[in-house]
N, C-alpha and C positions, 0 to 999 in steps of 0.2 A: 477509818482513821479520823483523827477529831482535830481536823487543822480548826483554827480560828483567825490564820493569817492564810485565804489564799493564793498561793503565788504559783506560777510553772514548777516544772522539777527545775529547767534551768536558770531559773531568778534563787533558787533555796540552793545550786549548788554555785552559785553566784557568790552568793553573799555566804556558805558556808567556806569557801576560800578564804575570806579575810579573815572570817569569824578563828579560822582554823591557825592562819597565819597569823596573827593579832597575838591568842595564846602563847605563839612560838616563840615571836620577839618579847612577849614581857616576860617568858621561863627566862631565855637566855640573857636579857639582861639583868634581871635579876641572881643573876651568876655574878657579874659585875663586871668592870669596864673592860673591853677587849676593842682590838682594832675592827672596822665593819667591816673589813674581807674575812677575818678570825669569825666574826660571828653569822656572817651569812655561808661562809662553810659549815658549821656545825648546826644553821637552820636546813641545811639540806639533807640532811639525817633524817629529818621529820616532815620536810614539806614536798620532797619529789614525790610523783606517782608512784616509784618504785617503795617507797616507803611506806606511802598512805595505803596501798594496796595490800602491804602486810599487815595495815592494821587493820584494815577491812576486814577479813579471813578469821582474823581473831578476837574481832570483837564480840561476834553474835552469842557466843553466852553468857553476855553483859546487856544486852538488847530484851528491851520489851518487844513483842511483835509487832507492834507497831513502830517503833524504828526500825526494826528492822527488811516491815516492808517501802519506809522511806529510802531508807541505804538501798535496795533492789532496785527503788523504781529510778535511783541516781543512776545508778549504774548500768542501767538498759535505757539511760537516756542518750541518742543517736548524739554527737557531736559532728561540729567541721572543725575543731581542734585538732591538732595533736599535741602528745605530750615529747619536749626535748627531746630525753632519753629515758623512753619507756616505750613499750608494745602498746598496741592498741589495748589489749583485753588488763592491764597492768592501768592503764591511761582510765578505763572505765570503772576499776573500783575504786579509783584514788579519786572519779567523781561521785560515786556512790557516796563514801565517808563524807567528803565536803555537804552533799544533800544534806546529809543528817545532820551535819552542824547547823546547815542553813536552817532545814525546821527547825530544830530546837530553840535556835536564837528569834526567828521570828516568832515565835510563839511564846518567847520568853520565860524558855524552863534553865535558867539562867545557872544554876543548882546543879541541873543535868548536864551541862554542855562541860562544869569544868569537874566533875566524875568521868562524863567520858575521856576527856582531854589528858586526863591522870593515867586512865587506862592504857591511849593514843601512847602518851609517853613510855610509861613502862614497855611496853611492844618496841617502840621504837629503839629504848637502849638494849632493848635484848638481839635486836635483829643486827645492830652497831656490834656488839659482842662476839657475835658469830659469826662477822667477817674475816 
Protein backbone atom coordinates (compact mmCIF):
# COMPACT_ATOMS: atom_id res chain seq x y z
CA UNK A 1 0.00 0.00 0.00
CA UNK A 2 1.67 3.35 -0.82
CA UNK A 3 0.27 5.63 2.02
CA UNK A 4 2.47 8.89 2.24
CA UNK A 5 0.24 10.13 5.07
CA UNK A 6 1.07 7.56 8.01
CA UNK A 7 -1.63 7.36 10.34
CA UNK A 8 -3.44 4.28 12.59
CA UNK A 9 -6.42 2.63 10.84
CA UNK A 10 -8.17 4.58 13.68
CA UNK A 11 -6.89 8.17 13.08
CA UNK A 12 -7.89 7.48 8.74
CA UNK A 13 -11.38 6.07 10.13
CA UNK A 14 -11.38 9.21 12.23
CA UNK A 15 -11.08 11.69 9.99
CA UNK A 16 -12.79 9.59 7.18
CA UNK A 17 -16.22 10.31 9.32
CA UNK A 18 -16.05 13.83 8.80
CA UNK A 19 -14.57 13.65 5.52
CA UNK A 20 -17.76 11.39 4.94
CA UNK A 21 -20.10 13.60 6.79
CA UNK A 22 -18.88 16.94 5.33
CA UNK A 23 -19.84 15.49 1.80
CA UNK A 24 -23.36 14.74 3.23
CA UNK A 25 -24.16 18.21 4.59
CA UNK A 26 -23.01 20.11 1.42
CA UNK A 27 -25.17 17.34 -0.97
CA UNK A 28 -28.08 18.15 1.16
CA UNK A 29 -27.74 21.46 1.37
CA UNK A 30 -27.17 22.07 -1.78
CA UNK A 31 -30.81 20.81 -2.21
CA UNK A 32 -31.67 24.14 -0.59
CA UNK A 33 -33.07 25.42 2.59
CA UNK A 34 -34.87 23.02 4.76
CA UNK A 35 -35.52 23.11 8.63
CA UNK A 36 -32.09 21.24 10.38
CA UNK A 37 -34.30 18.51 11.95
CA UNK A 38 -35.69 18.10 7.99
CA UNK A 39 -32.17 17.84 6.95
CA UNK A 40 -30.50 15.71 9.61
CA UNK A 41 -33.23 13.07 9.02
CA UNK A 42 -32.59 12.74 5.55
CA UNK A 43 -28.46 12.88 6.53
CA UNK A 44 -29.41 9.62 8.12
CA UNK A 45 -30.03 7.81 4.98
CA UNK A 46 -26.40 8.18 4.36
CA UNK A 47 -24.45 8.44 7.55
CA UNK A 48 -25.86 5.64 10.01
CA UNK A 49 -23.73 2.33 10.09
CA UNK A 50 -26.69 0.64 8.70
CA UNK A 51 -26.39 2.67 5.74
CA UNK A 52 -22.63 3.09 5.27
CA UNK A 53 -22.50 -0.79 5.69
CA UNK A 54 -24.52 -1.10 2.52
CA UNK A 55 -22.36 0.87 0.88
CA UNK A 56 -19.52 -0.95 2.03
CA UNK A 57 -20.79 -4.54 0.27
CA UNK A 58 -21.24 -2.65 -2.89
CA UNK A 59 -18.65 -0.81 -3.38
CA UNK A 60 -15.71 -3.18 -4.08
CA UNK A 61 -16.11 -3.35 -7.83
CA UNK A 62 -15.49 0.35 -7.92
CA UNK A 63 -12.13 -0.29 -5.59
CA UNK A 64 -8.60 -0.55 -6.57
CA UNK A 65 -7.13 -3.21 -4.34
CA UNK A 66 -5.55 -1.17 -2.54
CA UNK A 67 -8.64 0.43 -1.20
CA UNK A 68 -9.97 -2.02 -0.97
CA UNK A 69 -7.48 -3.61 1.30
CA UNK A 70 -7.90 0.04 3.39
CA UNK A 71 -11.74 -0.55 3.66
CA UNK A 72 -10.74 -4.44 5.22
CA UNK A 73 -8.17 -3.23 7.49
CA UNK A 74 -11.11 -0.53 8.73
CA UNK A 75 -13.19 -2.87 9.20
CA UNK A 76 -11.28 -5.43 11.28
CA UNK A 77 -10.24 -2.57 13.24
CA UNK A 78 -11.30 -3.70 17.22
CA UNK A 79 -13.35 -0.79 18.57
CA UNK A 80 -14.79 0.25 22.31
CA UNK A 81 -17.61 2.05 20.35
CA UNK A 82 -20.76 1.11 19.45
CA UNK A 83 -22.95 2.21 16.92
CA UNK A 84 -26.67 3.55 18.18
CA UNK A 85 -28.71 1.40 16.16
CA UNK A 86 -26.62 -1.06 14.41
CA UNK A 87 -25.05 -4.64 15.18
CA UNK A 88 -21.76 -4.81 15.83
CA UNK A 89 -20.60 -6.64 12.32
CA UNK A 90 -23.00 -3.57 10.62
CA UNK A 91 -21.05 -1.00 13.15
CA UNK A 92 -17.67 -2.48 11.43
CA UNK A 93 -18.14 -1.93 7.94
CA UNK A 94 -19.71 1.46 8.35
CA UNK A 95 -15.87 1.79 9.89
CA UNK A 96 -14.42 0.18 7.08
CA UNK A 97 -15.94 2.87 4.47
CA UNK A 98 -15.08 5.86 6.74
CA UNK A 99 -11.04 4.28 6.72
CA UNK A 100 -11.17 4.63 3.16
CA UNK A 101 -12.44 8.14 3.02
CA UNK A 102 -9.96 8.84 5.73
CA UNK A 103 -7.04 7.44 3.42
CA UNK A 104 -8.05 9.07 0.50
CA UNK A 105 -8.36 12.43 2.14
CA UNK A 106 -5.16 12.29 3.76
CA UNK A 107 -3.31 11.45 0.99
CA UNK A 108 -5.11 13.83 -0.97
CA UNK A 109 -6.75 12.01 -3.92
CA UNK A 110 -9.27 14.63 -3.53
CA UNK A 111 -10.71 13.34 -7.21
CA UNK A 112 -11.25 9.90 -5.66
CA UNK A 113 -12.93 10.71 -2.59
CA UNK A 114 -15.82 12.71 -4.50
CA UNK A 115 -16.10 9.48 -7.39
CA UNK A 116 -16.41 7.43 -4.56
CA UNK A 117 -18.80 9.71 -2.60
CA UNK A 118 -21.15 9.74 -5.89
CA UNK A 119 -21.10 5.99 -5.91
CA UNK A 120 -21.71 6.12 -1.64
CA UNK A 121 -24.78 8.22 -2.83
CA UNK A 122 -26.31 6.38 -5.53
CA UNK A 123 -26.18 3.00 -3.14
CA UNK A 124 -27.69 4.98 -0.63
CA UNK A 125 -30.77 6.23 -2.67
CA UNK A 126 -31.22 2.77 -3.93
CA UNK A 127 -31.20 1.12 -0.51
CA UNK A 128 -33.91 4.45 0.50
CA UNK A 129 -36.02 2.96 -2.50
CA UNK A 130 -36.39 -0.44 -1.29
CA UNK A 131 -37.67 0.33 1.95
Amino acid sequence: MDEKVNLSTACLAYMGDAVFELHVRKMLLAKGNRPIDVINRMARNYVSAKAQAAMYHRLEPHLSEDEYSVMKRGRNLHSNSKAKNAGTIEYRHATGLETLFGYLYVNQRHERVEEIFKICIEIGEDCEKQK
